[in-house]
C-alpha positions as CSV (number, residue, x, y, z in Angstrom):
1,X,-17.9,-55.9,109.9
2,X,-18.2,-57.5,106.2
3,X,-20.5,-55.3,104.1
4,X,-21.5,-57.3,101.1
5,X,-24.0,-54.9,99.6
6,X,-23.4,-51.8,98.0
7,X,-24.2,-48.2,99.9
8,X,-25.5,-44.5,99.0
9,X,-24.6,-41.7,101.0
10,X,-25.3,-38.1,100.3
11,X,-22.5,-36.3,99.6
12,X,-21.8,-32.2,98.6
13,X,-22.2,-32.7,95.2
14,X,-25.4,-35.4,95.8
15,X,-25.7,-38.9,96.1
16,X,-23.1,-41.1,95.4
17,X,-23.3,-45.0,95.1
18,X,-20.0,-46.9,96.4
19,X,-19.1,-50.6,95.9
20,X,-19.1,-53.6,98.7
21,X,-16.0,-53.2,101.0
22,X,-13.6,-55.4,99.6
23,X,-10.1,-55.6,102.0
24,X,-8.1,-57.8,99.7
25,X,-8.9,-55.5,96.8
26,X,-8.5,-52.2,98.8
27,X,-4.8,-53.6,100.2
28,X,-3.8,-55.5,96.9
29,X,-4.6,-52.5,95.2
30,X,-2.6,-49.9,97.5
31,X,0.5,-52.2,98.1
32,X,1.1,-53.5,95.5
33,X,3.1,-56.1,95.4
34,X,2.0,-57.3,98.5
35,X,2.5,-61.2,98.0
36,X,5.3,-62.4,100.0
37,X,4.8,-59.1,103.0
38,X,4.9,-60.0,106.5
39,X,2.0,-57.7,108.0
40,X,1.2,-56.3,111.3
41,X,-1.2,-54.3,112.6
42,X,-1.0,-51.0,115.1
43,X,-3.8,-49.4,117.5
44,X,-3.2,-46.7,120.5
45,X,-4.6,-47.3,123.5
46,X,-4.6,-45.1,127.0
47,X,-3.4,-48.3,129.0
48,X,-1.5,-50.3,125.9
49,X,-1.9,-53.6,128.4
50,X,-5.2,-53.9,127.6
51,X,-4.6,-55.6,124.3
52,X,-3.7,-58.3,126.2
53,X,-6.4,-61.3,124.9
54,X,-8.1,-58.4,123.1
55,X,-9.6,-56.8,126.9
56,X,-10.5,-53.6,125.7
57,X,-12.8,-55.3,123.2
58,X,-15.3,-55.8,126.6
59,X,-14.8,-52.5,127.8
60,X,-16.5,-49.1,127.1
61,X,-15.4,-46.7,124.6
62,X,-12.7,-47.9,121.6
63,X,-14.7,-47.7,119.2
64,X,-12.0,-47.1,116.6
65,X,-9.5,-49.6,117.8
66,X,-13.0,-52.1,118.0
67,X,-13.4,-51.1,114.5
68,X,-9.9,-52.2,113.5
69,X,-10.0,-55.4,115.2
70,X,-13.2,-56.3,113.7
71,X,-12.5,-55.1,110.3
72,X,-8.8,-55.5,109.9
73,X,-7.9,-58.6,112.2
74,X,-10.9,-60.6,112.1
75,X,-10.7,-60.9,108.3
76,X,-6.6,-61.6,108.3
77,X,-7.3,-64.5,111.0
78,X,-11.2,-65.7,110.6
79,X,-11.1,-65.3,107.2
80,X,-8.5,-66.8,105.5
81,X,-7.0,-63.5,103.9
82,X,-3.6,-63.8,105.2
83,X,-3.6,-66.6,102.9
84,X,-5.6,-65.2,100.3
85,X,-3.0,-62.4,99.8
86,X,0.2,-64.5,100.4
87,X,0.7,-62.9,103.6
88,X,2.4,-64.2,107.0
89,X,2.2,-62.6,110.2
90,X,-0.8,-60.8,111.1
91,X,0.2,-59.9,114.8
92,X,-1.6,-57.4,116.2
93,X,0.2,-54.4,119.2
94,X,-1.1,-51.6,121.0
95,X,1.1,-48.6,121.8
96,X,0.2,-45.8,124.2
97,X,-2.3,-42.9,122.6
98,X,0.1,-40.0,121.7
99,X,-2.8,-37.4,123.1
100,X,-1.8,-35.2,119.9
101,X,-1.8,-35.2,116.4
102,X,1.4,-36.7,114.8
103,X,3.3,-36.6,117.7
104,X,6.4,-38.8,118.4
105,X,5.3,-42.8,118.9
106,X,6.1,-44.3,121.9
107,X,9.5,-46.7,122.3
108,X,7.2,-49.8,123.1
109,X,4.1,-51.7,122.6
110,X,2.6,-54.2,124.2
111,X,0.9,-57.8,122.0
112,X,-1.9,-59.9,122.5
113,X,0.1,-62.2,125.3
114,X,0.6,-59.2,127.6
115,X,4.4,-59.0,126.1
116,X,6.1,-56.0,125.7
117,X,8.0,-55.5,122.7
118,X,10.3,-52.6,121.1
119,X,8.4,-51.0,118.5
120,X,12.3,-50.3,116.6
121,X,13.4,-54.2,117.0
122,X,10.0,-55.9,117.1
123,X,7.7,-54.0,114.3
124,X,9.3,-51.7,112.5
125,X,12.4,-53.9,111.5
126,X,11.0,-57.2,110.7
127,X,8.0,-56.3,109.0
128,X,7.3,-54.8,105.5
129,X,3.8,-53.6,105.8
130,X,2.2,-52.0,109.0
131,X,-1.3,-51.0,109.0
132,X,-1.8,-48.4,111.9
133,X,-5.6,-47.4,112.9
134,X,-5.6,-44.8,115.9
135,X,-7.7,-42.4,117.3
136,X,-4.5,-39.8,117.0
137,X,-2.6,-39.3,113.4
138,X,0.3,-41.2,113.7
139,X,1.2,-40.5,109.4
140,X,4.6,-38.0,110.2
141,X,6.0,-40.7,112.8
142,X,5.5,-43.9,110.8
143,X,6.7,-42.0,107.6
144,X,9.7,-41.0,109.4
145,X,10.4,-44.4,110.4
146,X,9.1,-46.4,106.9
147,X,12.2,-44.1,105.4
148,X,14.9,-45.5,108.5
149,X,13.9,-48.9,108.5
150,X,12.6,-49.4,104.9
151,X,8.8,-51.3,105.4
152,X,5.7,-49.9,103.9
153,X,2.0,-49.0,105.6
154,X,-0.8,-47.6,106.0
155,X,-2.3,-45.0,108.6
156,X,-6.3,-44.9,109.4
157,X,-7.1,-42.7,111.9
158,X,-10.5,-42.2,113.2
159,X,-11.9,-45.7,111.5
160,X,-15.9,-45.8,111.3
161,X,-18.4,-47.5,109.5
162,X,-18.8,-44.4,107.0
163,X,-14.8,-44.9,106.0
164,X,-15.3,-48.2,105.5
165,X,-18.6,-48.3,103.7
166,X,-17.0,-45.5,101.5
167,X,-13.5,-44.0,101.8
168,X,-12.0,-47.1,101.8
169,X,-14.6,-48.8,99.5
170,X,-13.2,-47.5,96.2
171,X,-10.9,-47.9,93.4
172,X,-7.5,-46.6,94.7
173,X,-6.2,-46.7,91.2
174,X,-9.1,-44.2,90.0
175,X,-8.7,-42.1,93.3
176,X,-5.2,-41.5,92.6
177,X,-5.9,-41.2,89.2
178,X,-7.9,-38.1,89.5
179,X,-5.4,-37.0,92.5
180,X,-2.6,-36.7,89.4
181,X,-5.1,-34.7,87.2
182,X,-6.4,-32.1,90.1
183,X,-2.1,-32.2,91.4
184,X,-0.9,-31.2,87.1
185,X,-4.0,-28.7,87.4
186,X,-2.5,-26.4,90.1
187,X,0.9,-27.1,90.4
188,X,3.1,-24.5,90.4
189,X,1.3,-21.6,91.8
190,X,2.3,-18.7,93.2
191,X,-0.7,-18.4,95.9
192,X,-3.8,-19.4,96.9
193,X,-6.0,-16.8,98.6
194,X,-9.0,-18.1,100.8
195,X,-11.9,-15.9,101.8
196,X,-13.9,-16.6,104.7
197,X,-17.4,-15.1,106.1
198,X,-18.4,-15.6,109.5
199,X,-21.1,-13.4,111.6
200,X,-21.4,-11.5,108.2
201,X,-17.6,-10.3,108.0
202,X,-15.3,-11.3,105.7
203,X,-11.5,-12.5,106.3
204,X,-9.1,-13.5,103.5
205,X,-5.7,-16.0,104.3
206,X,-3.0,-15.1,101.3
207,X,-0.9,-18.9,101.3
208,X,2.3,-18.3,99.6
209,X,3.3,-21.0,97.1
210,X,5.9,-19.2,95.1
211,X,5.6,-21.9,92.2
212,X,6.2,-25.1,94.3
213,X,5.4,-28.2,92.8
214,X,2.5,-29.7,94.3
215,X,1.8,-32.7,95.8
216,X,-0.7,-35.5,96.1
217,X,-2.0,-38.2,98.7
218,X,-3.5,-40.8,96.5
219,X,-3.5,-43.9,98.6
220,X,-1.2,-45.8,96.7
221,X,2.4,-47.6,97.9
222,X,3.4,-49.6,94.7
223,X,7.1,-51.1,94.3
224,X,9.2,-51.8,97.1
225,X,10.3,-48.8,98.3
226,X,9.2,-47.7,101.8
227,X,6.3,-45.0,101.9
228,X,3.2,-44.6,104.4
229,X,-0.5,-44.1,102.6
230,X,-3.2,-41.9,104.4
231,X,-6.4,-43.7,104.5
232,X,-9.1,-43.0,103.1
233,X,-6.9,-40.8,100.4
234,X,-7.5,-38.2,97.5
235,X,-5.7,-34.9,98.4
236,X,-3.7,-32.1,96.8
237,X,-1.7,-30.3,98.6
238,X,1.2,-27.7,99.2
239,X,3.9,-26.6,102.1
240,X,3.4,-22.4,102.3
241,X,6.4,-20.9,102.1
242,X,4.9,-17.9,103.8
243,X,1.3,-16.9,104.8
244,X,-0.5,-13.6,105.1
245,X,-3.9,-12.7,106.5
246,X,-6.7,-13.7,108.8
247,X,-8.8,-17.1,109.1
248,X,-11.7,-18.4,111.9
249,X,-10.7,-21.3,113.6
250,X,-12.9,-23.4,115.4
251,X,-11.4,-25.5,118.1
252,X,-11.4,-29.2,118.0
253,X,-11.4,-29.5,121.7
254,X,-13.9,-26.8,122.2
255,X,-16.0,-26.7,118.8
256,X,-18.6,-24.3,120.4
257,X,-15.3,-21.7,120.4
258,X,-14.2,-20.0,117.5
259,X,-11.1,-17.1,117.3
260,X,-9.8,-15.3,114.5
261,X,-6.2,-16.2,114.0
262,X,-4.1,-13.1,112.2
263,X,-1.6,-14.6,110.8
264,X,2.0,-12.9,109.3
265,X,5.0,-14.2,107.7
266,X,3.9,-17.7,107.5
267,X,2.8,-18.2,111.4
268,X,-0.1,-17.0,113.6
269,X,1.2,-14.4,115.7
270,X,-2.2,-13.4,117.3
271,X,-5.8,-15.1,118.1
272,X,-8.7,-12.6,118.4
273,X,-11.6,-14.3,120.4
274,X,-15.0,-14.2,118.6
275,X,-17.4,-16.9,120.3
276,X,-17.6,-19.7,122.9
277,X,-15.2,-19.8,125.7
278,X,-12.3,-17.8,125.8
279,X,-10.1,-19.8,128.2
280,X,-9.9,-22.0,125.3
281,X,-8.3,-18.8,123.4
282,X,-6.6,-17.8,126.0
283,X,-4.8,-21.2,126.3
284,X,-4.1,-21.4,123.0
285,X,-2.3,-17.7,123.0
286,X,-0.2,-18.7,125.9
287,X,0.7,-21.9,123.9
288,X,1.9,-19.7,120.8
289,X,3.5,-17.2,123.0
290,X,5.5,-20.1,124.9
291,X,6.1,-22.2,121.3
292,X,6.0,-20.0,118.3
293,X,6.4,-22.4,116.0
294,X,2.8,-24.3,116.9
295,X,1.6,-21.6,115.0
296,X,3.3,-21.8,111.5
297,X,1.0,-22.4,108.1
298,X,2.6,-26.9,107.5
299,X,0.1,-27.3,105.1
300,X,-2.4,-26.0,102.4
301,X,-4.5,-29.1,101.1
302,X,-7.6,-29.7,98.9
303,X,-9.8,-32.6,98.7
304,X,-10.1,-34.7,95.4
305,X,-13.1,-37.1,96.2
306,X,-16.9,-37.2,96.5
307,X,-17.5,-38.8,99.9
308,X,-20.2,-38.3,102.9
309,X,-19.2,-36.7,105.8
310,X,-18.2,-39.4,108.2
311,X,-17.1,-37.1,111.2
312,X,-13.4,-38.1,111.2
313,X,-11.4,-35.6,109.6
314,X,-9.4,-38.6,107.6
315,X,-12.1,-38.7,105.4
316,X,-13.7,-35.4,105.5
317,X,-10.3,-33.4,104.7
318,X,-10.4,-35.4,101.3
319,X,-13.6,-34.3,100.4
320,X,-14.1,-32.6,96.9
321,X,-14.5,-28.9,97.7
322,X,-13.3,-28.6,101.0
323,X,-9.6,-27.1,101.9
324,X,-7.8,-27.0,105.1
325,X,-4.5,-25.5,106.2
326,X,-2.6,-27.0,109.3
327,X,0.0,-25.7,111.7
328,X,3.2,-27.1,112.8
329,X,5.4,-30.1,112.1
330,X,5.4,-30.6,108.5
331,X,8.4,-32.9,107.7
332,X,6.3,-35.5,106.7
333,X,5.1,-33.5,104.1
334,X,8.5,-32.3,102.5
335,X,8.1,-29.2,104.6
336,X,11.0,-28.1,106.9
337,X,9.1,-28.6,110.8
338,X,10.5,-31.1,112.6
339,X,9.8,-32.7,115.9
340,X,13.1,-30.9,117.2
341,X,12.3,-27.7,116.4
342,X,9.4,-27.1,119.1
343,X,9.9,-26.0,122.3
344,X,8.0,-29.3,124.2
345,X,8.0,-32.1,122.8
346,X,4.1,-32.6,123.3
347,X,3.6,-29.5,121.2
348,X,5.6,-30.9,118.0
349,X,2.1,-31.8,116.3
350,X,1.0,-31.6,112.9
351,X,-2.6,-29.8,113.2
352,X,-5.0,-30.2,110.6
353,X,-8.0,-27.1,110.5
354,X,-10.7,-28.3,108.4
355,X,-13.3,-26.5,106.5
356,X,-16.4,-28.3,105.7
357,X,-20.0,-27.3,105.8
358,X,-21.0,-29.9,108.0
359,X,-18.3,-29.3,110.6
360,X,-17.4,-26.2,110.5
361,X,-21.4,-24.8,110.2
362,X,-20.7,-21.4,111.5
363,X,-17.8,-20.7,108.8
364,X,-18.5,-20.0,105.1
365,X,-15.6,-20.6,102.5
366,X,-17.2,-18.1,100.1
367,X,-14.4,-18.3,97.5
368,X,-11.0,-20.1,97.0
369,X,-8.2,-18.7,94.5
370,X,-5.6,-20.1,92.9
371,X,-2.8,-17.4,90.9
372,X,-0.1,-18.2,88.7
373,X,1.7,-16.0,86.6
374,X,-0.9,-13.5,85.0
375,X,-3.5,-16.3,85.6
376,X,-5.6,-16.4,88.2
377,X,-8.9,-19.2,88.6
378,X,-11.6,-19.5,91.3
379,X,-11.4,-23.0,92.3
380,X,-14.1,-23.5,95.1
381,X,-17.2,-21.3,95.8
382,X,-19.5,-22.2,98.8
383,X,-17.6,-25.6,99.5
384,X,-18.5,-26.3,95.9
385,X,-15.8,-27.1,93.3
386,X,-15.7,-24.6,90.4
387,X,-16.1,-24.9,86.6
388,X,-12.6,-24.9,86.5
389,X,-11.8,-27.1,89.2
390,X,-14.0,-30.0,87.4
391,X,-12.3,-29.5,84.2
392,X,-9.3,-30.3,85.4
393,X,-11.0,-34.0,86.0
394,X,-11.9,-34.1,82.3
């Protein structure tokens, strides 16, 4: 797809305009340098051998691995911008899906000849940038190998034509930017509190901060020195050192079902069923009871841009007054959860829980609070950002 027209989406704080998609801008401007990079690109796919002379492409279903052929590969080889950005390479693999959210990759892939190839030896050695778009989060892998084997990259999860028209459509020097203001804004804190209302009840979740520094996903890999950017970008975000309270959850597998999950000393220790189909609850009870650690807080993170709701929670958990916590691994993040701390390794997954209006529609985030010292600020109210909040943009 090659959009050469601008687009307007709604968006939560109104219409917003965003430029053409421009791929040589968007990757010049997150890697940067990238002149001299040998490139590769990544998808996951149930049977990995159907890469072979691009099969899956006539086949049912794909649409986000169809999405980063067309966008991503087509352009490197049908339009000259291998050259164009003084690249070399361009090969394009397909690893088995994961099933789960930042979950270990796979040993092997297989390329477009029907090969298959060591993802250690064959990709992540030789090359310096890899651009990896999945239908499962494959960020805390790939940033745990960019750091072993030195090579930058990109991960893209959940690629539609929304992203491209608008997550990845804009200035990544802006996005992060702003990202730096909203990070200097809050860092530091000694909480957050989040209060819910759902079925005309209200729940509060205490995250404790105890004056960490924050951090930021901004979308940009500059210099040489190995680092993975989360695409589309513009997030700040902490790793709890403890959490207290209750929050409603509604399951991505099952989003008619929604549970209260009671959470003490950092981790979910009980679900409370509420609506929808409580095998679903039940399941995910025996899960915490068998893995305990599926259920501690990874992640506290708030989104920095105005962007429509695409559907993919790549793009939607960046979104300008929205917030999401997230259980499990969190090593990625600076956070101490790693893959060898869970009892299974299919259950060492980083879990994002989203809160936006137009997925969650059953869940109000009525307020958001941020403490420090004697200080203490609303920062969203109603999924909108507060006076505050856009100050800190100024």
């Amino acid at each position: 797809m090659t959009q050469t027209t601008e687009t307007t989406f709604p968006t939560l704080q109104g219409d917003r305009t965003f430029p053409a998609f421009d791929l040589a801008k968007l990757l010049s401007t997150v890697f940067d340098p990238i002149d001299g990079c040998k490139m590769c690109m990544l998808i996951d796919l149930d049977d990995p051998e159907k890469v072979k002379d691009f099969a899956f492409l006539k086949e049912d279903g794909y649409p986000v691995q169809k999405k980063a052929h067309e966008v991503f590969y087509q352009a490197f080889h049908g339009q000259g911008l291998l050259e164009k950005l003084g690249l070399s390479g361009g090969e394009f693999y397909a690893y088995k899906t994961t099933g789960g959210s930042n979950l270990e990759l796979p040993e092997t892939a297989v390329d477009v000849n029907g090969n298959e190839i060591n993802l250690v030896e064959d990709v992540y050695k030789p090359y310096d940038l890899i651009l990896c778009t999945s239908d499962y989060s494959a960020t805390a892998p790939l940033t745990a190998h960019a750091k072993k084997y030195g090579f930058r990259g990109s991960t893209m999860h959940g690629l539609n034509d929304i992203i491209v028209q608008s997550g990845l459509s804009v200035d990544y020097n802006t996005v992060s930017a702003e990202a730096e203001k909203m990070r200097l804004g809050l860092t530091r804190a000694d909480k957050v509190e989040i209060d819910y209302n759902i079925a005309g009840k209200t729940y509060t979740l205490t995250l404790i901060l105890n004056g960490q520094e924050a951090q930021k996903s901004h979308g940009l890999c500059h210099g040489r020195d190995p680092d993975i950017a989360n695409l589309p970008a513009g997030e700040v975000y902490f790793v709890p050192e403890g959490a207290e309270g209750v929050f409603p959850m509604q399951y991505e597998e099952d989003p008619d079902t929604i549970a209260l999950q009671h959470v003490k000393g950092g981790r979910i220790v009980d679900v409370e069923f509420l609506s929808g189909n409580p095998e679903t609850v039940e399941a995910h009870k025996a899960k915490l009871i068998s893995d305990p650690v599926t259920g501690e807080i990874g992640e506290l993170g708030l989104g920095t841009q105005i962007l429509p709701f695409c559907g993919a929670d790549i793009q939607d958990e960046k979104t300008l007054g929205t917030v999401h916590v997230a259980t499990g691994r969190s090593d990625h993040l600076g956070g101490h959860l790693v893959p060898e701390m869970f009892a299974e390794a299919q259950n060492a997954s980083h879990d994002d829980i989203l809160f936006h209006p137009k997925k969650t529609t059953s869940i109000d985030v009525t307020q958001v609070r941020w403490f420090k010292g004697d200080r203490q600020e609303v920062i969203i109210e109603n999924y909108q950002p507060s006076a505050f909040l856009k100050g800190l943009f100024a």
